[in-house]
PAKOLRO-632547 format. One record per residue (C-alpha): residue number from 1; residue in three letters; x, y, z. Coordinates in steps of 0.05 Angstrom, whole numbers, plus 32768, in hexadecimal, padded with zeros to 4 digits. Layout:
<sites>
sekol, zafi, c1, c2, c3
NUM, Ala, X, Y, Z
...
</sites>
This chain:
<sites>
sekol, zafi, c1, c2, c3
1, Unk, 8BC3, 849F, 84E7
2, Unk, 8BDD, 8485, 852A
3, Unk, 8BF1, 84D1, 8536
4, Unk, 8BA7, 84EA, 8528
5, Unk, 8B89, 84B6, 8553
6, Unk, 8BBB, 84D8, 858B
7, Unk, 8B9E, 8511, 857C
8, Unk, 8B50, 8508, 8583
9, Unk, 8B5A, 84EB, 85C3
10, Unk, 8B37, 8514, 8605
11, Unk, 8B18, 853F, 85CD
12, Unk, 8AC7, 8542, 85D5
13, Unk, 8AA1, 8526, 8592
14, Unk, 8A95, 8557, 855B
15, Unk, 8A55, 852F, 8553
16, Unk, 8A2E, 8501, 8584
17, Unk, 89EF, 84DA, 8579
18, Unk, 89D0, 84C7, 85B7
19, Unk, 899C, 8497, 85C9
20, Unk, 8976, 84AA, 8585
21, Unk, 8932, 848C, 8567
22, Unk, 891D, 84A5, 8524
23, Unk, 88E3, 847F, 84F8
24, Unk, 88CA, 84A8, 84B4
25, Unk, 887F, 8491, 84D4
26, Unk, 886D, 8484, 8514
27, Unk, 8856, 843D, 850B
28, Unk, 8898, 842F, 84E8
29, Unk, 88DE, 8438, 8512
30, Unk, 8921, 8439, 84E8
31, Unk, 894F, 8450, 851E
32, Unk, 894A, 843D, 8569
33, Unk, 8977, 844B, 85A7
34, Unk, 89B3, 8458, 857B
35, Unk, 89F0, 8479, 8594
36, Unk, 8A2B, 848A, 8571
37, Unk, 8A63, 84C5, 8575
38, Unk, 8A97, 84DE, 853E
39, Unk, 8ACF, 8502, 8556
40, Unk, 8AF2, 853A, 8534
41, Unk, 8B21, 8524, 8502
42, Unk, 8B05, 84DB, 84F4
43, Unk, 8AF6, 84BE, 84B7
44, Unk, 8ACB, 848D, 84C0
45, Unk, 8AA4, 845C, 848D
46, Unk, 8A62, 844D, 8499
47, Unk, 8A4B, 8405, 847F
48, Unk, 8A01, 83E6, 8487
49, Unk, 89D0, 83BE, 8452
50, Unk, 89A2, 83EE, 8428
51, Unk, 8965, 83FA, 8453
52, Unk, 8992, 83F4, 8493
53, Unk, 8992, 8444, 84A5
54, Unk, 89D5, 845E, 8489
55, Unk, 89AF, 84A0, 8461
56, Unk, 8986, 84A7, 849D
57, Unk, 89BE, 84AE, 84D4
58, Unk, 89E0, 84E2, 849F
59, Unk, 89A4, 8505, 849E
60, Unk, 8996, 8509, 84E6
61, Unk, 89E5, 851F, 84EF
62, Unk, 89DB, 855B, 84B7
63, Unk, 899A, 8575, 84E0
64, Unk, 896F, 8565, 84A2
65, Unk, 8947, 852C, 84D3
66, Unk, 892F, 853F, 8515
67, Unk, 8939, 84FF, 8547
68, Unk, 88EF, 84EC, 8569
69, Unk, 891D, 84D8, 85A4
70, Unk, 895E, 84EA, 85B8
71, Unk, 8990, 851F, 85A3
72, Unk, 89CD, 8528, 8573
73, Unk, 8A06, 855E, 858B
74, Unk, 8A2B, 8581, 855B
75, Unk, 8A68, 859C, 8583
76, Unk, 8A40, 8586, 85C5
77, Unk, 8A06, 85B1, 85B3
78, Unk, 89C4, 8594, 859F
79, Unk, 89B3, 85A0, 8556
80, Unk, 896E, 85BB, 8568
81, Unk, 899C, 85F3, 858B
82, Unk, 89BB, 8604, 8547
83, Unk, 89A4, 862F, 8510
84, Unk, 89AD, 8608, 84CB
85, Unk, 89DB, 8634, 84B6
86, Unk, 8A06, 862A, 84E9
87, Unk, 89FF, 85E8, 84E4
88, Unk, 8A10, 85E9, 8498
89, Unk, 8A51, 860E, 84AB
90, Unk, 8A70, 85CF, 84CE
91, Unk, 8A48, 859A, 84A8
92, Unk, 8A47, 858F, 8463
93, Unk, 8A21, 8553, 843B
94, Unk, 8A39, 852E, 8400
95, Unk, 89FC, 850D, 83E9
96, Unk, 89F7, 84C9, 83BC
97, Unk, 89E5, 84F0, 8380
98, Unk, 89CE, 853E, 836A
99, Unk, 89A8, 8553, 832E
100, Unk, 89A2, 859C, 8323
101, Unk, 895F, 85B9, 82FF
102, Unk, 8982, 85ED, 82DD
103, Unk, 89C8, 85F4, 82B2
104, Unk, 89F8, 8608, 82EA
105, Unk, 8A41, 8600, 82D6
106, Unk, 8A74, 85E8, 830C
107, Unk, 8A8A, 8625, 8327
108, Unk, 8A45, 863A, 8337
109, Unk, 8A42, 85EE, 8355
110, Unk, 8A75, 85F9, 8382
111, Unk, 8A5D, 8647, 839B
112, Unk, 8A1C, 8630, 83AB
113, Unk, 8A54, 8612, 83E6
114, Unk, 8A57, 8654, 840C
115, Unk, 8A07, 8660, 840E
116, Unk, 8A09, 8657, 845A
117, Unk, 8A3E, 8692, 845E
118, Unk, 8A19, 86C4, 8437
119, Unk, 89EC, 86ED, 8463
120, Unk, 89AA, 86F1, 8433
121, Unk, 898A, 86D0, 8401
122, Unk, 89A2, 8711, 83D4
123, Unk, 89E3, 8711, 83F4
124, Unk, 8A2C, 8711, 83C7
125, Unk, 8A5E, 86E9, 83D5
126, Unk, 8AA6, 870E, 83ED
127, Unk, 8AE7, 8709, 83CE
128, Unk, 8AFE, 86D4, 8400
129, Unk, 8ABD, 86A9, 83F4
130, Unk, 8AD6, 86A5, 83A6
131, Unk, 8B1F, 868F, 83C1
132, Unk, 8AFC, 865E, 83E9
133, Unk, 8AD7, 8644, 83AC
134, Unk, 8B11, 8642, 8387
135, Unk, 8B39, 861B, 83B0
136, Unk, 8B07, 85E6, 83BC
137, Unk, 8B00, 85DA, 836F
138, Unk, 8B4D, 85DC, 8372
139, Unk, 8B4E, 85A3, 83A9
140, Unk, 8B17, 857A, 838E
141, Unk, 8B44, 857D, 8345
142, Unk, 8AF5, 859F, 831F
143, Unk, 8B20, 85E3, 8311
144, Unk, 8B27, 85D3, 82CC
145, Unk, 8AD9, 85C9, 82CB
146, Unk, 8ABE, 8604, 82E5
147, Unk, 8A9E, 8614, 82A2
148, Unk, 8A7C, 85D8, 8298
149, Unk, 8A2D, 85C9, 82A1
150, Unk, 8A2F, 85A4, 82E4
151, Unk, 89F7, 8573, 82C1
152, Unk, 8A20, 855C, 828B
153, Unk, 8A5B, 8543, 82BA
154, Unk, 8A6F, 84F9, 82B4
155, Unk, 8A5A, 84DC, 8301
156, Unk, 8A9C, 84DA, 8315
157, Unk, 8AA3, 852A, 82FF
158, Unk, 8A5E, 853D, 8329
159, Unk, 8A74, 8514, 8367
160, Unk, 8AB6, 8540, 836A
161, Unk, 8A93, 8583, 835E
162, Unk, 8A5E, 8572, 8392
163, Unk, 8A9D, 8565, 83C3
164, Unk, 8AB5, 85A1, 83B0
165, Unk, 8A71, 85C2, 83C1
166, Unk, 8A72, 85A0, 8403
167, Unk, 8AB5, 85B9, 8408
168, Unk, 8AA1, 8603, 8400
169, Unk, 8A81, 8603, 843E
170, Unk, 8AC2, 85FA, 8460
171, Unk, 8AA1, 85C4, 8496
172, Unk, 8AB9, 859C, 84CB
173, Unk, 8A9E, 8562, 84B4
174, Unk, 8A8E, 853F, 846F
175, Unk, 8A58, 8516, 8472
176, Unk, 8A4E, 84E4, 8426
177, Unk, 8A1C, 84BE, 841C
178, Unk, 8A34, 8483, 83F0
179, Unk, 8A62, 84AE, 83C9
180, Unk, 8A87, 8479, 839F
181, Unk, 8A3C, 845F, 8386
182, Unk, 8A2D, 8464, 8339
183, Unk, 8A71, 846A, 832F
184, Unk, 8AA7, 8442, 8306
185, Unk, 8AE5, 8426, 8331
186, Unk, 8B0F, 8460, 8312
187, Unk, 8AE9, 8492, 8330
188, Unk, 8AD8, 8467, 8378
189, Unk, 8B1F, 8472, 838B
190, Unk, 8B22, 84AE, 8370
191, Unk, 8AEE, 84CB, 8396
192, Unk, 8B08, 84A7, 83DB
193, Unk, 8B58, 84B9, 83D1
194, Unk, 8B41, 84FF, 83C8
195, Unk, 8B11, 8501, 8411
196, Unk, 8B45, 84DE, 8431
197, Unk, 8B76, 850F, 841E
198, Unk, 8B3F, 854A, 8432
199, Unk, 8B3F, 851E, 8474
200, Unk, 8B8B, 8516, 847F
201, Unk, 8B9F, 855E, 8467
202, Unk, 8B6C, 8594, 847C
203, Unk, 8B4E, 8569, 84B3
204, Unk, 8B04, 8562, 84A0
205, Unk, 8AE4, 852D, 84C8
206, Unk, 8AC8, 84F6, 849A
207, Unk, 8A85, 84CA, 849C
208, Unk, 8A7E, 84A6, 8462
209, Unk, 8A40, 846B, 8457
210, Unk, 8A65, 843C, 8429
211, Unk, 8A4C, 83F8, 83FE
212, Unk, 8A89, 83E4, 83F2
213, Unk, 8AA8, 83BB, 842D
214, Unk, 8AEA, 83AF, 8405
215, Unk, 8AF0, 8400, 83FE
216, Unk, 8AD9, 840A, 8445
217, Unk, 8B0C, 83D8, 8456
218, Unk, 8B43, 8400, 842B
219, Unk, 8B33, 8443, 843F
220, Unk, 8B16, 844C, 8486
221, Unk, 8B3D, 8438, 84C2
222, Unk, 8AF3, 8439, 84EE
223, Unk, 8AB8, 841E, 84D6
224, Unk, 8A72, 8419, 84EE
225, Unk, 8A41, 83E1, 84D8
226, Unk, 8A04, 83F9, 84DB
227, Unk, 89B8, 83D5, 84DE
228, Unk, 8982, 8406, 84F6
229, Unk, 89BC, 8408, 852E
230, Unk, 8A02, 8408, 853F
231, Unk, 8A14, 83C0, 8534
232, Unk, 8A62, 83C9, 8537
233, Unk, 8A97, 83FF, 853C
234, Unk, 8AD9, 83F5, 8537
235, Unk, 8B19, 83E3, 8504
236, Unk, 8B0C, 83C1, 84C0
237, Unk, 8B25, 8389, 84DB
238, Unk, 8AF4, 8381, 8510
239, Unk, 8ABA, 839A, 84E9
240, Unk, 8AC0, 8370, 84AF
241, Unk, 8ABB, 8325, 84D1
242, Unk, 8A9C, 82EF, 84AB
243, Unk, 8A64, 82DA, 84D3
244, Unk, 8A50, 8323, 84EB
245, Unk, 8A45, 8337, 84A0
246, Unk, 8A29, 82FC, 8492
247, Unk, 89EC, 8310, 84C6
248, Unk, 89F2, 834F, 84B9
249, Unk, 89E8, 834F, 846B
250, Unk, 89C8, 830C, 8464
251, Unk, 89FB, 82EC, 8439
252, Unk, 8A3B, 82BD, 843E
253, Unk, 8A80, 82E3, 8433
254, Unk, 8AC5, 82D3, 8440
255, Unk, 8AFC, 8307, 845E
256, Unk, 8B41, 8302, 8459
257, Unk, 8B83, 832B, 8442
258, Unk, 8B94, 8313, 83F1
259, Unk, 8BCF, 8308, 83D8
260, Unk, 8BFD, 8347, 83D6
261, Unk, 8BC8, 8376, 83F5
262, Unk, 8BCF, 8393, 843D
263, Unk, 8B84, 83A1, 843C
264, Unk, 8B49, 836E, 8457
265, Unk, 8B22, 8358, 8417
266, Unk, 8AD5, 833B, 8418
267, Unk, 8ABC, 8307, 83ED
268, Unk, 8A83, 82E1, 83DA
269, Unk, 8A86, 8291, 83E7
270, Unk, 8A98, 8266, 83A9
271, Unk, 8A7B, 8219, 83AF
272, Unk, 8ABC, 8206, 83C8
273, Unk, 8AC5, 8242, 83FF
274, Unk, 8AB8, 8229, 8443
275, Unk, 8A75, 823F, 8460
276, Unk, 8A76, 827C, 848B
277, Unk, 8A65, 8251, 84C3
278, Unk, 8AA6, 8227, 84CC
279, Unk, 8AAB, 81D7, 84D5
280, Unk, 8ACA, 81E4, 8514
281, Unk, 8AA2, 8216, 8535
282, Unk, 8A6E, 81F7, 8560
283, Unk, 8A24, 81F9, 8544
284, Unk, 89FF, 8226, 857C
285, Unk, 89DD, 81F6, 85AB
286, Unk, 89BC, 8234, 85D3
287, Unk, 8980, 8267, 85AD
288, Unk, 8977, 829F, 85D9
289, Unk, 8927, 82C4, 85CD
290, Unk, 8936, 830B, 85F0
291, Unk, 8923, 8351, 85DF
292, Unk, 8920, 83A1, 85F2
293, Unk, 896B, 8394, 8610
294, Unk, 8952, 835E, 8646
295, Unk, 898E, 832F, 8621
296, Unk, 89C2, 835B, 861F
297, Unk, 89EC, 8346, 865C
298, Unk, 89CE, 82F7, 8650
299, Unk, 89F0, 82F6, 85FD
300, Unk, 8A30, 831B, 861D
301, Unk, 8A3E, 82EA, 8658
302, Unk, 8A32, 82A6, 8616
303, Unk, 8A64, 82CF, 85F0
304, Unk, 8A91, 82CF, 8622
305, Unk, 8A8E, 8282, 863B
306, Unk, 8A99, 8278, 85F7
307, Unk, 8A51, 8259, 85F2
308, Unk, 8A36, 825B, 85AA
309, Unk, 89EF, 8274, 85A2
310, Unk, 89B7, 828A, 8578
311, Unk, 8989, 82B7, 8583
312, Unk, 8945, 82D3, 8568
313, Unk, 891A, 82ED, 8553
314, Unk, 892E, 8331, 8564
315, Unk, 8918, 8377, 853C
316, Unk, 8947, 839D, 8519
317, Unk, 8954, 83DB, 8549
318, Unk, 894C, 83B0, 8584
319, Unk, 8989, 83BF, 85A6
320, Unk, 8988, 836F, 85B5
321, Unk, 8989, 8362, 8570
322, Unk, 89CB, 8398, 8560
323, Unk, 89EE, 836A, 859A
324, Unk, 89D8, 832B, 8580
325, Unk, 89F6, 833E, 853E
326, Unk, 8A3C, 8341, 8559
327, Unk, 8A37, 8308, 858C
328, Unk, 8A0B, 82CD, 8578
329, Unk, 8A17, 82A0, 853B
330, Unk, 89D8, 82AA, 8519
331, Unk, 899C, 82DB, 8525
332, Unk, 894E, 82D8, 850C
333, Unk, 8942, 8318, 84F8
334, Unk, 8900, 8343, 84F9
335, Unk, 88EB, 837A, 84DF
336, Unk, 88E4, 83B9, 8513
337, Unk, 88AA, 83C1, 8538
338, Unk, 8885, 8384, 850D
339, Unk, 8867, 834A, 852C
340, Unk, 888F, 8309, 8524
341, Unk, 8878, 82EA, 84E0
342, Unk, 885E, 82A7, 84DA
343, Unk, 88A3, 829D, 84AC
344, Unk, 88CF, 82AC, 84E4
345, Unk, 88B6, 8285, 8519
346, Unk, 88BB, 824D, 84EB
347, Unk, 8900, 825D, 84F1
348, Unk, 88F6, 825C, 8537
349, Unk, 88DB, 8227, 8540
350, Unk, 890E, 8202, 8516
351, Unk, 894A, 8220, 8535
352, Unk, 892F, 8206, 857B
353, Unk, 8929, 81C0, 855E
354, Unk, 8973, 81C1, 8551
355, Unk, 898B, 81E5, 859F
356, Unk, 899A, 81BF, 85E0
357, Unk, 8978, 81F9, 8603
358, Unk, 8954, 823E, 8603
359, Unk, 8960, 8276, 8628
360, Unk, 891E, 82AA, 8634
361, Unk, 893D, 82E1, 8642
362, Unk, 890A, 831A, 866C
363, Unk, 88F0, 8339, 8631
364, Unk, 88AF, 835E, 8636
365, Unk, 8874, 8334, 8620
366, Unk, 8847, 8351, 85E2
367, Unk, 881A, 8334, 85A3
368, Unk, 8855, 8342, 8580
369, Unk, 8887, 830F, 85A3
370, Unk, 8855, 82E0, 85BE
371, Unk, 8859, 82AB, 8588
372, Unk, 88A1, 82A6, 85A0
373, Unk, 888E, 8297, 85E7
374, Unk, 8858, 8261, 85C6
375, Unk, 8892, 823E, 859A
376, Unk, 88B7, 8240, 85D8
377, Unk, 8885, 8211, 8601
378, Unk, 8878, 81EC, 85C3
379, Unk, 88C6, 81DE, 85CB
380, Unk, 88C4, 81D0, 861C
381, Unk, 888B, 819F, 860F
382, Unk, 88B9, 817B, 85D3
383, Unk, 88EF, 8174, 8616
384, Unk, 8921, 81B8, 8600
385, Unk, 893D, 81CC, 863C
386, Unk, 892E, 8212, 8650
387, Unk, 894B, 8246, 8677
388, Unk, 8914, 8282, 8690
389, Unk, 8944, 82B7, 86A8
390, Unk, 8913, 82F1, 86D7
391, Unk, 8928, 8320, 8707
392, Unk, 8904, 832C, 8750
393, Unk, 88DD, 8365, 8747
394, Unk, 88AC, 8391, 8771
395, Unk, 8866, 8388, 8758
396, Unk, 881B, 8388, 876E
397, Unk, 8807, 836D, 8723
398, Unk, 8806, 832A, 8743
399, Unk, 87C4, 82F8, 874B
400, Unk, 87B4, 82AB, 8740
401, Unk, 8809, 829F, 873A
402, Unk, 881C, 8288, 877F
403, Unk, 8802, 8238, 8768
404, Unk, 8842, 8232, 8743
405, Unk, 886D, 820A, 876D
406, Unk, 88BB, 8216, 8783
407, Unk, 88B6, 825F, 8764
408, Unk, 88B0, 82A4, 8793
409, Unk, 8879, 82D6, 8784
410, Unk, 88AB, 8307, 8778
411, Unk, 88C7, 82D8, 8742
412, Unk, 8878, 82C9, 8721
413, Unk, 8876, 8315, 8727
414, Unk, 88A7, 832A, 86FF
415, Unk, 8891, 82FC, 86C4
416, Unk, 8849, 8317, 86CF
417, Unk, 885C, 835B, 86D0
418, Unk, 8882, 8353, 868D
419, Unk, 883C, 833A, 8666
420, Unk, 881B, 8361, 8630
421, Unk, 87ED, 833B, 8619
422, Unk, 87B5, 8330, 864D
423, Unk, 87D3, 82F1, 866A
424, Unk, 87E3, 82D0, 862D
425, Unk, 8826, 82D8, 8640
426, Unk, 8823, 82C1, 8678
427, Unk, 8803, 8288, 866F
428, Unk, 883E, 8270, 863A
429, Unk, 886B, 827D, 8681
430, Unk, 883D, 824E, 86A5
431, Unk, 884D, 8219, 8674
432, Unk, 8893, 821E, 866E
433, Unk, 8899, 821A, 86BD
434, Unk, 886E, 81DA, 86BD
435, Unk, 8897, 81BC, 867B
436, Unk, 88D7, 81C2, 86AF
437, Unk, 88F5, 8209, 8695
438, Unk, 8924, 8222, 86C5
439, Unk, 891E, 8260, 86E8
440, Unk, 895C, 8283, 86F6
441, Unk, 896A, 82CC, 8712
442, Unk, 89A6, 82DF, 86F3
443, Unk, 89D6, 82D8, 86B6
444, Unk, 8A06, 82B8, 86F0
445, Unk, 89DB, 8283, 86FE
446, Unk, 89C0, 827E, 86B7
447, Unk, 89FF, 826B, 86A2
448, Unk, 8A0B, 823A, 86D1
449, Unk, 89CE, 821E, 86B5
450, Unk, 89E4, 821D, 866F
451, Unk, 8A23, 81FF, 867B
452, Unk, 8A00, 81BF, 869E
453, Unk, 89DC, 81BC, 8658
454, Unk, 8A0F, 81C8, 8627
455, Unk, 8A64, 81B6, 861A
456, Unk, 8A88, 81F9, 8622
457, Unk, 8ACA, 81F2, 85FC
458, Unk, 8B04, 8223, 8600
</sites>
């Protein structure tokens, strides 16, 4: 493995998402900003909860989605730039599960492989497309098959002549969309010894979505975790951390090696587990309200003073909230593009009951956020110490704002220019800065600020 990573390295991605958007309807987004690259050669699980995106991003790399925004390269050409055929040639998909309408037996299965090489619809296939055929039944271990009605296959038997099928089209890359689902454990490994060996003997580049984290653990040495966005991408052991799949799935687990395995194994909690949140890690005494990426640098500088925080609430896709899901102890999650319910900012407004101070980060200002902003005074008022980080900006957006005292105009400007909602916005500002909020100008001074507040321990 070491000697394949070698290998890939300098070589350009065999497929690239970039800066992508993609939402089924307009009104609702499932995919924002996400970026992402496979290089030739990988294999590479892809993890996520159901409804997090994994079909999607499959879909979008196969050409079968178009992206509303941004691009994916296949061989550093844009799909739109590719004819589906072509595309077929180097991509193949392995979908979850494949009914047929009519009786075909396996053989005919596995042909229907080499449809993108055949130059008509009334096209033959050559000699050389049968040896092809052959040999992927062969591989896949479905020769002895070939006469049987696809439809009457035990699950384990389909998923192996679909693979096969994929296989026919001789591609680059494999892409399987939970292939070990609906199937017995027999048949799970089965199905993942005999990809891995496609991957480790004939090279075919491997992006698997995977519910299994102990199999993903077993199986791929790169994982992605995955929530409407790229929430982590590295090793198994990095990936699979207590707390981040704890946010990320919405449910305790442990991690750890057991006894006379070599492989990382999750498990659920028992009453006398320890909680995921350990005794001695400190309880996050900072909540950070950010948004649209204005947090970013804010969440990485805590992380890296070793500062516990929360933060929230944050949409899925909001590339704040993919950060926050790796960095701060515990997130309050929204759904995209959805107003914050009244359910959530009860967690708010619990959450900054328990801090020692908020950080508003400078977030754009809309009806969909503002109840933040107003649990936010509500907090200042209750004496929460809070931190308004802005940056100087160049704006003419400015009138009635110069009465606030100690503060520039370029500094009122910049939270003016930032508000949505007709001044309601604003006027939340206006509160905070005569509750005592601190106005700060960048994540420098902001966390000088925090530290006066809080007990950073190292």
């Amino acid at each position: 493995m070491v000697e394949k990573l070698i290998a890939t390295w300098g070589q350009s991605p065999l497929l690239q998402v970039q800066h992508v958007t993609f939402g089924y309807t307009q009104q609702q987004v499932l995919l924002y900003d996400v970026s992402m690259q496979v290089l030739a050669g990988e294999f590479i699980g892809l993890l996520g909860p159901n409804g997090s995106g994994k079909t999607t991003l499959l879909r979008l790399l196969s050409g079968v989605l178009t992206p509303q925004q941004g691009q994916v390269l296949l061989e550093g050409r844009a799909l739109s730039q590719w004819k589906q055929r072509q595309v077929a040639r180097r991509v193949a998909v392995v979908p979850q599960e494949l009914h047929m309408p009519f009786d075909f037996t396996v053989e005919h299965m596995v042909s229907l492989g080499r449809t993108p090489f055949i130059s008509s619809f009334w096209g033959s296939r050559q000699s050389q497309d049968q040896a092809i055929i052959q040999d992927a039944m062969q591989v896949t271990g479905v020769s002895s098959l070939a006469g049987r009605v696809f439809n009457e296959l035990s699950g384990g038997e389909r998923q192996r002549v679909t693979i096969a099928m994929a296989l026919a089209q001789q591609p680059l890359a494999l892409l399987l969309d939970e292939p070990t689902s609906h199937l017995d454990i027999k048949y799970q490994i089965e199905t993942l010894e005999l990809v891995q060996r496609l991957n480790r003997e004939r090279g075919v580049t491997v992006l698997a979505a995977m519910h299994d984290l102990n199999l993903a653990a077993r199986y791929f040495p790169r994982l992605l975790l995955f929530q409407r966005g790229v929430v982590a991408d590295a090793s198994p052991a990095e990936v699979l951390e207590p707390d981040l799949l704890s946010r990320v799935y919405g449910i305790q687990v442990r991690v750890g090696i057991l006894r006379g395995s070599e492989h990382l194994s999750v498990l659920p909690p028992t009453l006398v587990d320890v909680p995921v949140t350990l005794e001695h890690e400190p309880f996050p005494m900072v909540h950070v309200i950010a948004g649209g990426g204005s947090g970013a640098l804010m969440m990485r500088a805590l992380a890296d003073a070793q500062i516990p925080f929360s933060a929230g609430a944050l949409h899925i896709g909001d590339s704040d909230h993919a950060l926050a899901l790796r960095l701060a102890r515990e997130v309050l999650t929204e759904q995209p593009y959805a107003p914050i319910s009244p359910e959530i900012l009860q967690q708010v407004h619990d959450r900054l009951q328990q801090v020692s101070l908020l950080i508003v980060c400078p977030t754009a200002i809309g009806p969909g956020n503002l109840g933040l902003l107003q649990e936010a005074v509500q907090a200042a008022r209750r004496g929460l110490a809070v931190i308004l980080v802005t940056e100087p900006s160049q704006t003419d957006c400015v009138s009635d704002i110069s009465t606030l005292p100690s503060l520039s105009v370029g500094e009122l400007a910049a939270f003016k220019a930032r508000d949505y909602t007709g001044g309601l916005g604003f006027q939340c500002i206006e509160a905070l800065l005569q509750a005592g909020a601190i106005v700060t100008t960048s994540v420098a001074s902001s966390l000088n600020e925090v530290k006066k507040h809080v007990v950073v321990s190292h």
